[in-house]
Structure formats: C-alpha cells, structure tokens
C-alpha positions as CSV (number, residue, x, y, z in Angstrom):
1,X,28.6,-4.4,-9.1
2,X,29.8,-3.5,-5.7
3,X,27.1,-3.2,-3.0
4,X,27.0,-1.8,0.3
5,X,24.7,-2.7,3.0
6,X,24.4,-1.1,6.3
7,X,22.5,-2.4,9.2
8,X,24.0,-5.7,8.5
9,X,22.9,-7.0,12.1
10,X,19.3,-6.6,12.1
11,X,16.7,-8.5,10.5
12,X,16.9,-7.6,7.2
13,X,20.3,-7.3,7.0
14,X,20.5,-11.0,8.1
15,X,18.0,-11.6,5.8
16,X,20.0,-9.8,2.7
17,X,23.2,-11.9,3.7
18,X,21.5,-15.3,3.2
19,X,19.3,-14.2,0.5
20,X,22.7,-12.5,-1.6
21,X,25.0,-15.3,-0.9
22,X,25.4,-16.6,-4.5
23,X,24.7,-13.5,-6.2
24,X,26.5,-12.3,-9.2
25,X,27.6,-9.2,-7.7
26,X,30.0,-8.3,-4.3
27,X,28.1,-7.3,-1.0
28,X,30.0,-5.4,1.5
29,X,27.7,-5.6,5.4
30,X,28.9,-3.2,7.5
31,X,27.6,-2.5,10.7
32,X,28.5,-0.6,14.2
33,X,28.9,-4.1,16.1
34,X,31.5,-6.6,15.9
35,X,31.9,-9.1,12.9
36,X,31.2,-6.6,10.5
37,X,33.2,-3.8,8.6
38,X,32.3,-0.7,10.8
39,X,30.5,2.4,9.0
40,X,29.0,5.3,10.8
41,X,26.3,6.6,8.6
42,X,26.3,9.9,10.3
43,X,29.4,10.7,9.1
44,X,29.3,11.7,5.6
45,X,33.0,11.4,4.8
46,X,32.8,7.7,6.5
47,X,30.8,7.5,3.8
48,X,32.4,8.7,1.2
49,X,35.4,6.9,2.4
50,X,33.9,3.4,2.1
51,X,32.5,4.3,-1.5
52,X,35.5,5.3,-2.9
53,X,38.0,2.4,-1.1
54,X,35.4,-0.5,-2.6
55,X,34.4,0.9,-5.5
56,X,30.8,0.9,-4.3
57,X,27.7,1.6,-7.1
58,X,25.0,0.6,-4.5
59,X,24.0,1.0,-0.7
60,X,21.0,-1.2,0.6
61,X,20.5,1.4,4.0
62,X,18.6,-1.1,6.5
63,X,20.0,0.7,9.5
64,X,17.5,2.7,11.3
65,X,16.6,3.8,14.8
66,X,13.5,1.7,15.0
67,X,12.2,1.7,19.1
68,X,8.7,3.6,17.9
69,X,8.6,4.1,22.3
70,X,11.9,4.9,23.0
71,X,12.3,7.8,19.5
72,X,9.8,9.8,21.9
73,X,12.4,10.9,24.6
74,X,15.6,9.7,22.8
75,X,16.3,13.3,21.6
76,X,18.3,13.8,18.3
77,X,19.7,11.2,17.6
78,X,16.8,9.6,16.1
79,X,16.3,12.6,13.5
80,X,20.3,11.8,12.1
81,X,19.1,8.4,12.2
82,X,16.4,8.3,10.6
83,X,16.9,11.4,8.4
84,X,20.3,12.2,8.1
85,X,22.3,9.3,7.7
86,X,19.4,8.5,4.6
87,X,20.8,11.9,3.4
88,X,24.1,11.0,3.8
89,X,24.2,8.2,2.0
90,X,22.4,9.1,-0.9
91,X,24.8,12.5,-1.4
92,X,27.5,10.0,-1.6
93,X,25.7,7.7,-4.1
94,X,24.9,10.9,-6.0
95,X,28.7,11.8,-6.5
96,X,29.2,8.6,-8.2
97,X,26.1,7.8,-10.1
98,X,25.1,5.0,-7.9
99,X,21.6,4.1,-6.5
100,X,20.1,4.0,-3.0
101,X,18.0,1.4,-1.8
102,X,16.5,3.0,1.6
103,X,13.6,0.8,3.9
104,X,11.0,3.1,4.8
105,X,7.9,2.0,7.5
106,X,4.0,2.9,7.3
107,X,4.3,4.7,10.6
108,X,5.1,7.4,8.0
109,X,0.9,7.1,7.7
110,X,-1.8,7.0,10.4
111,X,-2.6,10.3,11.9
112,X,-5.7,10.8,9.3
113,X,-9.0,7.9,9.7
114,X,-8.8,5.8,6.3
115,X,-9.5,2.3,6.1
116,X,-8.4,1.5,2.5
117,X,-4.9,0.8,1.6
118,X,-2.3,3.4,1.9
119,X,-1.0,4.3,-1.8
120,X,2.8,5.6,-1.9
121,X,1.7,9.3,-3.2
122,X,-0.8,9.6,-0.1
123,X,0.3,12.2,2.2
124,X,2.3,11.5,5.4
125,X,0.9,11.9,8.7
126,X,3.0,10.5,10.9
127,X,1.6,10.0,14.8
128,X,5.1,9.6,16.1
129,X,8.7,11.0,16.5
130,X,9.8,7.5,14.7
131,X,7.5,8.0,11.7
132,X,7.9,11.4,11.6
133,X,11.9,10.8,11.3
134,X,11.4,7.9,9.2
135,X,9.3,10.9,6.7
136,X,12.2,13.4,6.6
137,X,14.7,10.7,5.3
138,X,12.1,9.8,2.9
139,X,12.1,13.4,1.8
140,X,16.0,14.2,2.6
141,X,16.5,11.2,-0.1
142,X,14.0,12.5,-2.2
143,X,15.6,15.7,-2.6
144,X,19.4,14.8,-3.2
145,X,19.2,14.1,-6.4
146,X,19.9,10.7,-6.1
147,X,19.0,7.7,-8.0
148,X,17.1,5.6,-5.2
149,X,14.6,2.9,-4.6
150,X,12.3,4.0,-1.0
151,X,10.5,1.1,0.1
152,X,7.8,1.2,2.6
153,X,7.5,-2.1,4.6
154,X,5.3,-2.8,7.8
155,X,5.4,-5.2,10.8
156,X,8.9,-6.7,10.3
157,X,10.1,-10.0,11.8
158,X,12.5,-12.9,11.4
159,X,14.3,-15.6,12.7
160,X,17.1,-13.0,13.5
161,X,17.2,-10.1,16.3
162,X,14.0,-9.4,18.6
163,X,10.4,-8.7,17.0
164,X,6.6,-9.3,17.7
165,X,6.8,-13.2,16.9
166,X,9.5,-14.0,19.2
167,X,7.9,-12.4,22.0
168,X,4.3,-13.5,21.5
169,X,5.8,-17.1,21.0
170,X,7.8,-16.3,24.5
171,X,4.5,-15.1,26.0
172,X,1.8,-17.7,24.8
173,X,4.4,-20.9,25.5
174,X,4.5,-18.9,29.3
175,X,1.5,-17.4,30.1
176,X,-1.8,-19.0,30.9
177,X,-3.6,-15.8,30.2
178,X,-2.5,-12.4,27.1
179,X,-4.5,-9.6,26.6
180,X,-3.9,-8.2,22.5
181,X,-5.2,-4.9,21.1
182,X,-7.4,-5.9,18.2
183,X,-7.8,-1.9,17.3
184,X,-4.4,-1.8,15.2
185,X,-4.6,-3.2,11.7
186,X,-1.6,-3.9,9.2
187,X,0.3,-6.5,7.5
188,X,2.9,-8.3,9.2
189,X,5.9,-8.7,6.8
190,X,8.5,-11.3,6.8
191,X,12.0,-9.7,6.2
192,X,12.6,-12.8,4.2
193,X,10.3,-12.0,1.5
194,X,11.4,-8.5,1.5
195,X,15.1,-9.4,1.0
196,X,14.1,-11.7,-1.6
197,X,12.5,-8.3,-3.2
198,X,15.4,-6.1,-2.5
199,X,17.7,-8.6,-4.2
200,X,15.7,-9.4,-7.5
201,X,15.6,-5.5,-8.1
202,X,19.1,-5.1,-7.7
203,X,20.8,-8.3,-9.3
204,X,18.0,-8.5,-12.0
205,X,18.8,-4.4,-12.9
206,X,14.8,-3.4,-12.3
207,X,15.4,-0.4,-10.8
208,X,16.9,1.4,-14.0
209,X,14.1,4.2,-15.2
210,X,12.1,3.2,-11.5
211,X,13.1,5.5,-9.0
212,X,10.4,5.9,-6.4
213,X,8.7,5.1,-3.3
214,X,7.4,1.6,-3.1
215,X,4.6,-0.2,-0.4
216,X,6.0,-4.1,0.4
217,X,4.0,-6.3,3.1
218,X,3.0,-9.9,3.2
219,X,-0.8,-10.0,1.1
220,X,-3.8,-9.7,3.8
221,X,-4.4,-7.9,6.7
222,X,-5.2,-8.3,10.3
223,X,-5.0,-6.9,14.1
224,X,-2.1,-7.6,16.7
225,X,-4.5,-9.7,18.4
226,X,-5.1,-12.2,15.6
227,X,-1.5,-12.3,14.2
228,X,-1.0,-13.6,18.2
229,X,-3.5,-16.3,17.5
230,X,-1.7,-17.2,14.5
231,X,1.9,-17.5,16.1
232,X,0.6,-19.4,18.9
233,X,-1.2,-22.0,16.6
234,X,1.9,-22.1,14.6
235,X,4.0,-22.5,17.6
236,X,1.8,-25.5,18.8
237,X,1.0,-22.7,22.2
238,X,-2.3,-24.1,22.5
239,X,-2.8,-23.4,26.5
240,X,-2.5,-19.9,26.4
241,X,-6.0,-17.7,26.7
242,X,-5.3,-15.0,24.1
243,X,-7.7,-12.1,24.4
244,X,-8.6,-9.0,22.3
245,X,-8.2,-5.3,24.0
246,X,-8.4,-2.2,23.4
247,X,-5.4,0.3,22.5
248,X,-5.9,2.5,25.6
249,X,-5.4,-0.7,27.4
250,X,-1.5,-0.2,26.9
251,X,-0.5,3.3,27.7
252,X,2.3,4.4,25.5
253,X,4.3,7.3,24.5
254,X,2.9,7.2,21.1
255,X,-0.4,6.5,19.3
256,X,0.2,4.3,16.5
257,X,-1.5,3.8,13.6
258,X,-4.5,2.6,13.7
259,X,-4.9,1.1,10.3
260,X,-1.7,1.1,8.4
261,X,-2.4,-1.2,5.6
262,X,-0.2,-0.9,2.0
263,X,-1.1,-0.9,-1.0
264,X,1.6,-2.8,-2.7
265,X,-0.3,-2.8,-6.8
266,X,3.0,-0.2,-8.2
267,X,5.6,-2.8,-6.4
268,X,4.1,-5.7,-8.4
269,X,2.8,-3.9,-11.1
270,X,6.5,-2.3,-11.7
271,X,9.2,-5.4,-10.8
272,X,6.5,-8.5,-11.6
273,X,6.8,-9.9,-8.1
274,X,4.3,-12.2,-6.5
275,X,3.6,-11.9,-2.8
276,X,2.8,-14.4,-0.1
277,X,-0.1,-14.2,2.2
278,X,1.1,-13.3,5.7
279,X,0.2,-16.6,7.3
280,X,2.0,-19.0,4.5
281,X,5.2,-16.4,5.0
282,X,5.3,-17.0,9.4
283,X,4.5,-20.9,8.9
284,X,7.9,-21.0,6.7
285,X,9.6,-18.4,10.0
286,X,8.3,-20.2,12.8
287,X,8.9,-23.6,11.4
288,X,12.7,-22.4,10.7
289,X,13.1,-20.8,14.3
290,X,11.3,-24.2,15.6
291,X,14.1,-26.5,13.8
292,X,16.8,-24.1,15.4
C-alpha cells in the first residue's frame, strides 16, 4: 500500500518516519518546508494530484495549525487548516476508496466542568478558536463519506520540533526560580507511542470495519506543574525552585481546558494495544534527547 503523510516536519511526522522505516508498505512525507515532497493541503486538486501520481490508498494528515494563542487573532487561515484541508483530504481518499488517518486534540473538550475521562461520543465544547477548528475538521471528515480513523491525542512532545519538555528542561536547567499552573489537568503524550499506534493500525490492516473517533494519551494523569517536576528530575535540573500557580496567573488569549483527560478503553479495547504510563514514556524521550 502507498501511504501519504503530511506534516512530515513536526513531531509526529518525525516520529511516523522512524517508526515506518522498515515497514511493508511505501510512505510518501510531504511537507511545505524543504527536504520533503511539497503538498498544500488547501488545495484540493494538489491533492488529488499527488493521489493519483503515487497511487496513494492512505493519508496519515499530521499537519495542523497548532499555536492554541496565536489561532485567536490569526484569522482564517486556521479554520482551512484545521478544517478544510481535513476535508480536503478525505474527499480525495473518498474518490479512490482509500482511508484517512486524521490527529485530532482534547481542546475539542473543556468548556463544560467534568472530572472523569472524556469518552469520544461526549459532546465538543471547545474553549478556543484552535479546538474549535480542530472540531469542524473532525466533523468535515465525518461527513465526506470517507473511510477514516480520527484520533484524539493530548499534550504532545518529542525529541523533534519545539514542545512543553524542551522548554521546561530549558527553563529549570536556567532558572533558579518557575512558577507552573497546577489548575490544568491532562495526559502528556509521547508522539512516539502514538506513531507506534498509527503504524500498527495501518500495516497490521486494524482499521478495516473501525472507522471512528479514537482517545490516545500516555496512561495517568497530572497538572503542568507536576509534569515540570517530572522533566526536571529526569533532566537531572535539581536547582530549580518549581512552584504551583494558578491559571489566572498567565493571562492568555484563551482559557484552556481545565481537565482534559481521555478515555482511551475503545482504542485498546478495538486494536489490542497496551499503553505506557506517562512517566516510563518521557524517561525513554528525555534520556534520547540527553544522549543527543
């Protein structure tokens, strides 16, 4: 099978190149930047284009606009981001019976109180422009008629492009004092793991009769503020007074959620895949960005 991924630059898509290197079937990575085959996703002829020249039969669509700050003022360009291209893309797997593997986010959840785990038929309340975006492509791919895989993930980060654990490694191995908010709860995911995920589904053929929206995050949950405590121990930043705060500490252009936890039973329940806990997952990161 031919496969197509976009977003080939970012975290996953890094991740996805390592993780499909001696796979059974061809991976295209395309991405706006150099090195890469260029695709733009807003175009739907691009598109249809690339399909037809490589015989594509799947797209893994890990491009995104994902600045939750910057979505508030960056106008519309976000919505054919985040919703359109999604469209695009699965119109163009539609026409030739292939399937669409789209990463979705649980800002697509927190503007109603609940403190249990968010289950994939739970309405969407998004707080946000980037969530609420993030929705409509959800819904856009919902709606094509496409065969597609939707999978919600949460907290992303890697050894490739920036994220929270680069930065709070930056900041603890720098700064003698951090204020964290401790009111924001989630799971921090490894885009390793979730590669891993994406590529068993697709090489092993699990997606055949499971269309839907799936939840993947590390196991556990916890606050910004103690995932900080975490990288710093693992980063051997042991000078660094890290201290719990409140949201309203940080002003920002956009109330996240404050408990965005996923229930990920249907993903394992479905594909028979065991998850790590969060903190075995960013010992294996930071050890392989510390060797670097």
């Amino acid at each position: 099978m031919n496969i197509l991924v976009t977003g080939a630059n970012g975290q996953l898509g890094n991740e996805i190149q390592l993780t499909s290197k001696n796979s059974k079937d061809t991976y295209i990575f395309t991405d706006v930047c150099d090195g890469y085959c260029k695709l733009d996703i807003t175009n739907i002829e691009d598109i249809r284009k690339a399909v037809a020249e490589n015989s594509i039969e799947c797209i893994i669509n890990c491009a995104a606009w994902t600045n939750v700050d910057s979505a508030e003022s960056a106008g519309e360009i976000v919505e054919t981001l985040n919703a359109k291209a999604p469209e695009n893309l699965a119109i163009a797997m539609k026409e030739v019976g292939g399937l669409l593997v789209h990463v979705s986010t649980d800002y697509v959840f927190g503007g109603d109180p609940y403190n249990v785990p968010c289950k994939e038929d739970q309405k969407g309340t998004p707080t946000g422009v980037y969530g609420l975006t993030k929705l409509h492509g959800e819904q856009n791919i919902q709606n094509s008629g496409a065969k597609y895989i939707i999978i919600r993930t949460s907290w992303l980060y890697s050894e490739f492009g920036k994220n929270f654990v680069k930065t709070m490694m930056n900041l603890t191995a720098t700064k003698p004092e951090l204020k964290v908010v401790f009111d924001q709860c989630g799971t921090p995911t490894y885009a390793g793991d979730l590669a891993s995920v994406i590529f068993d589904i697709v090489e092993n053929r699990k997606y055949e009769g499971n269309d839907g929206i799936y939840h993947f995050s590390n196991e556990g949950v916890c606050s910004w503020y103690d995932f900080t405590i975490k990288i710093a121990e693992l980063a051997g930043n042991t000078k660094c007074n890290i201290q719990p705060c409140h949201s309203d500490e940080f002003p920002s252009p956009v109330k996240r959620p404050s408990y965005s936890v996923l229930d990920k039973t249907k993903l394992k329940e479905t594909f028979g895949i065991k998850i790590p806990y969060w903190t075995d997952s960013l010992k294996k990161c930071i050890s392989n960005m510390l060797k670097a």
